[in-house]
N, C-alpha and C positions, 0 to 999 in steps of 0.2 A: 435577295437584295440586301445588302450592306448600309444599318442607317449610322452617318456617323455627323458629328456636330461640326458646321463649316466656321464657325469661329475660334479660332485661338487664343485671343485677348485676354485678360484676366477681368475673369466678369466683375462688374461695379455690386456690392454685397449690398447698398440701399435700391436698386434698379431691381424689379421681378426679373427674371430667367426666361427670357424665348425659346422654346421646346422646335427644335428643325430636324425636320426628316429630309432627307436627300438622297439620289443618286450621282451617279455622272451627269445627267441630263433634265434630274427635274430638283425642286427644293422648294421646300414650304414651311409654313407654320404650324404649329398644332391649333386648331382654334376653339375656342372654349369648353363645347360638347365634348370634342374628343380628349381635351384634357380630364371632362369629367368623367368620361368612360375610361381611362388610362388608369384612372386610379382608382376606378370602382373595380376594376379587373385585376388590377394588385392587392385590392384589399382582400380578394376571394369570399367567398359564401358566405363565412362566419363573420365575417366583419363590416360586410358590403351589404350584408340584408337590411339590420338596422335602416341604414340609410333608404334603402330599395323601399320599404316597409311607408316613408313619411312622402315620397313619391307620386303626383297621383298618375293617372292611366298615360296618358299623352305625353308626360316628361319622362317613361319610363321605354315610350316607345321610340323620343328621342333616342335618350341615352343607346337603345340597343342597337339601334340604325346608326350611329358615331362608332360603338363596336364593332360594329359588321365590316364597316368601312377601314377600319383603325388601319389595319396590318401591323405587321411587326414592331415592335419593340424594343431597343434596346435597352441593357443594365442602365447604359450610360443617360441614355432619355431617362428611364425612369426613377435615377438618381435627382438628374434636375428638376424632373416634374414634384417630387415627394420636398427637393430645398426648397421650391419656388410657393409650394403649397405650406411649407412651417414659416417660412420666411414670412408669407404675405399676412397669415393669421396672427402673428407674432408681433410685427413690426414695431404695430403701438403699443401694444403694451395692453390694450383693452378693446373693447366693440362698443359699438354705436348702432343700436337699430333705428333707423328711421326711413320715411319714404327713400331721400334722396339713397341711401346704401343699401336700402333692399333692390331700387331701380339700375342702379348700377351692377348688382350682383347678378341682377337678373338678365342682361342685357350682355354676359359674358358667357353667356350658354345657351340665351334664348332668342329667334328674331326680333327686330322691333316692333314689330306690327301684335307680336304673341305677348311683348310684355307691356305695349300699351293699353290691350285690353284688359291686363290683367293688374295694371295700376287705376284703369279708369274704374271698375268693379272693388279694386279696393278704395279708391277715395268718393266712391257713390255712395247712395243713402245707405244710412246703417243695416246690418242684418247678414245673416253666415250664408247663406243663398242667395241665389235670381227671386226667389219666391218671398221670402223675407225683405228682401232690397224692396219689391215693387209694394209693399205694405206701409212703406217708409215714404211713396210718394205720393204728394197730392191728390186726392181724388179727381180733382176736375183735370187736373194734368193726363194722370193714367186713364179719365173717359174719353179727352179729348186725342189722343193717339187710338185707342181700341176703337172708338166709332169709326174707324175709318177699314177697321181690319171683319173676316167672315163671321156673324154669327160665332158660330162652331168655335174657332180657336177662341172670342172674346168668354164664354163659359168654360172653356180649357184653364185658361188664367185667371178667371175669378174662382175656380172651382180650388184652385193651386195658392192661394193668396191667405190671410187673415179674414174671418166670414165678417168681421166688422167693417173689417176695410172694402169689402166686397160687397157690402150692405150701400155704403156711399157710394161707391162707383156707378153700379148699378142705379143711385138715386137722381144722377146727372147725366147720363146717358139718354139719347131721345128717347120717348115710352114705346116707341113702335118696337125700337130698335133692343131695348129692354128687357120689355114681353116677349121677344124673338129669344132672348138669353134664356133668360127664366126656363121658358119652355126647355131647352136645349140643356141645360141642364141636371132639369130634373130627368132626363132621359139617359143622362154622358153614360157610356159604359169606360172601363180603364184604357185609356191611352195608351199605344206603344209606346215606348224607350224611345222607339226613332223619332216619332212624329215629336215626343215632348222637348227633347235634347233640339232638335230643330224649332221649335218655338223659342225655350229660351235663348238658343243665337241668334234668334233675330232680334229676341226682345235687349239682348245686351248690345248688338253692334248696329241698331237702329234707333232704338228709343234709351235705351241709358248713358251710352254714350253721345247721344247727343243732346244728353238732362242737363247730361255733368258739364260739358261742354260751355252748353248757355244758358245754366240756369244762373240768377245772377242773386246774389247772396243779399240781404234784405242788413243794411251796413248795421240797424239798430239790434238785429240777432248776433252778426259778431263783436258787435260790442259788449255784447251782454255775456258772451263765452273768452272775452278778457276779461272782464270785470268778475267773471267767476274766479277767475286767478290770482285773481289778487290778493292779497292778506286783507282781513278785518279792517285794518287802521285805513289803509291804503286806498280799500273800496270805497270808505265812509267818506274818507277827503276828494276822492273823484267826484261820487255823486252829489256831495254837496254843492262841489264848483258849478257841478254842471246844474243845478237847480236854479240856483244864481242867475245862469244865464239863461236856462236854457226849460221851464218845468215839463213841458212835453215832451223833450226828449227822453230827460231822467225819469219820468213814469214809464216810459213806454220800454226802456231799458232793461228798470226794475222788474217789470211784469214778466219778462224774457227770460231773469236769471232765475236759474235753481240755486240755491240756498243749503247751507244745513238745515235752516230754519224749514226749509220745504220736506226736509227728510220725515218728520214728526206728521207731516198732513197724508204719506203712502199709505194703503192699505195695508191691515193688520197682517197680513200676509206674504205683503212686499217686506215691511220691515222685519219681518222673522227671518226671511230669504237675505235680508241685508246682514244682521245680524249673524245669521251662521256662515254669512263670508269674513267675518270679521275678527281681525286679529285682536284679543280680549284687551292688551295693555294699549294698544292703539285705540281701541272701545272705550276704556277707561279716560284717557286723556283727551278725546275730544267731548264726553259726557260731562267730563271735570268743567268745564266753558262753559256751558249749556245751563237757558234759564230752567228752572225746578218743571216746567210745563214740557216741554220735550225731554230730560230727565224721566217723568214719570209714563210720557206715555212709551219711550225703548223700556221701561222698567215691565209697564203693564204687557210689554209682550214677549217677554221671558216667563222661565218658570220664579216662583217665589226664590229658590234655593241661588237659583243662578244670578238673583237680582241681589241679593243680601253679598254673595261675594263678589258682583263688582261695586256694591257702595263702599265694600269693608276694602278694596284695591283702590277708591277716588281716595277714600279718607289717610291711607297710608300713603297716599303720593304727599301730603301736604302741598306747599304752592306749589305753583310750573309756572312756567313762563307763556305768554299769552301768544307771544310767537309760534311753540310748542303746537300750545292749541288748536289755532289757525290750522298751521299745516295737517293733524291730525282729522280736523274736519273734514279740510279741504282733500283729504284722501278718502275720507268715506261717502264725499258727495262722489267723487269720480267712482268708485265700486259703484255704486245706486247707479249711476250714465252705464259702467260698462254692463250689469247686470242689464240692464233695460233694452238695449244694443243689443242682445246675445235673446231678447224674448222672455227673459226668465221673472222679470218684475216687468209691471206697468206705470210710469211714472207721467203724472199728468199735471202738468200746470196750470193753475186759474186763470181763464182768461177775462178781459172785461165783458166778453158780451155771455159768461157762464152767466146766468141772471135766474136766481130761483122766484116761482111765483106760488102763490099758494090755490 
């Protein structure tokens, strides 16, 4: 069969390139998947693996079922498939990752239904798994969906969870229902693959997707993740106004936000962990800011050597500008969030009813 292109026109070089296969009798479009098999089959082994390699199981079983199906090829197709593909990378000049372009990328190779689940799972509670995610939720939230499910699976997913977070669950759960786990647990033998992979789709396209859905955002928590954005001066003149009018807002505000000032209260363990992520002259310049009490306590958790050459790097910076600073901090509060996010620090904020008694 003969594919040849049914437009003659002189294509528009701002407009992508429509890839058509045709005969006498039929004509179509190439539609996403197959453009992406088109060109993972031009790249061959050597060049195509990379890519095959960052893949996971179910996008690779797409891809080879848009193969299968592909058929023939022509130069000519595959000319415009490799312009339409430099063309579209090219255009701006640069990339932009954010939801709305990962959503769209994703939605020219994938159904909708595959990449709504796979937007809802990334804008859901923090954490690199279904098992991590469900750590991130509420307790009474995650008792009050599991009470309703068997024994048996509720010990499957607590046995899968954070044992702290599984400590609470467990504490708000009816005690009949409880002692039913308990028992059940300390019994589990390992799970199959199949049965587990079947829990977690139910627990993503029944209860996460409908967390995310209507969980509804608590307006003085996003206020407090603007207000972390903001530069020094900026925050100070906010909360002040807002004192003014408003003092139970701005306390309860305050309480919400993390701080540089909070970086200095993590465990001596976390800040080592923050610390070895951090870039030393970026270290240096938000330390430069920093009253001498948070100064000394990043200092006490370095070695001696390591601490004497960033004093001997603040002191050779002479001034900076306080702008600098700000944003300096304000990138190492975000490492502390993304480290904390990823499991690898624990970051905990005082809350008013932490109440110490003696």
């Amino acid at each position: 069969m003969a594919l040849v292109s049914q437009s003659t026109d002189i294509p528009d070089a701002s407009q992508p390139r429509q890839l058509v296969v045709s005969d006498a009798s039929n004509q179509r479009i190439l539609k996403g998947d197959e453009k992406a098999a088109a060109l993972l089959l031009a790249l061959g082994p050597d060049y195509g693996k990379p890519i095959f390699d960052e893949l996971d199981e179910l996008e690779v079983k797409q891809l080879s079922r848009a193969m299968v199906r592909l058929g023939p090829i022509t130069q000519e197709m595959l000319d415009d498939l490799m312009i339409e593909f430099v063309t579209t990378i090219s255009s701006n000049g640069s990339l932009s990752g954010n939801t709305d372009s990962t959503e769209r990328l994703l939605l020219s190779f994938l159904p909708q239904d595959k990449v709504d689940s796979i937007m809802e799972e990334i804008r859901g509670p923090a954490g690199r798994n279904m098992w991590e995610k469900l750590s991130n939720v509420q307790a009474d939230v995650l008792a009050a969906y599991l009470k309703n499910e068997y024994p048996q699976t509720i010990a499957v997913v607590l046995s899968k969870i954070a044992t702290d977070h599984a400590s609470k669950v467990l504490a708000v759960l009816p005690e009949e229902l409880a002692m039913d786990v308990v028992q059940r647990m300390l019994g589990l033998d390992p799970v199959q693959k199949e049965i587990l992979e079947k829990i977690e789709t139910t627990l993503r396209t029944e209860f996460m997707s409908t967390l995310n859905h209507s969980k509804r955002r608590d307006s003085h928590e996003q206020m407090a993740e603007i207000f972390n954005s903001f530069d020094r001066q900026t925050e100070a003149r906010f909360i002040t106004t807002l004192e003014e009018h408003n003092r139970d807002d701005a306390e309860r505000i305050k309480a919400l936000m993390f701080t540089f000032e909070d970086l200095a209260k993590l465990e001596s363990s976390a800040i080592q962990t923050l610390l070895s992520k951090m870039d030393k002259k970026e270290l240096a310049l938000a330390l430069k800011g920093a009253n001498d009490t948070i100064k000394e306590t990043f200092f006490n958790n370095m070695s001696a050597r390591t601490a004497k050459l960033l004093r001997d790097d603040m002191e050779a910076m002479g001034p900076v500008r306080l702008k600098d600073v700000d944003e300096a901090q304000g990138r190492m509060v975000s490492t502390a969030k993304d480290l904390a996010a990823k499991g690898e620090i624990m970051i905990m904020k005082s809350k008013a009813d932490d109440q110490m008694v003696a």
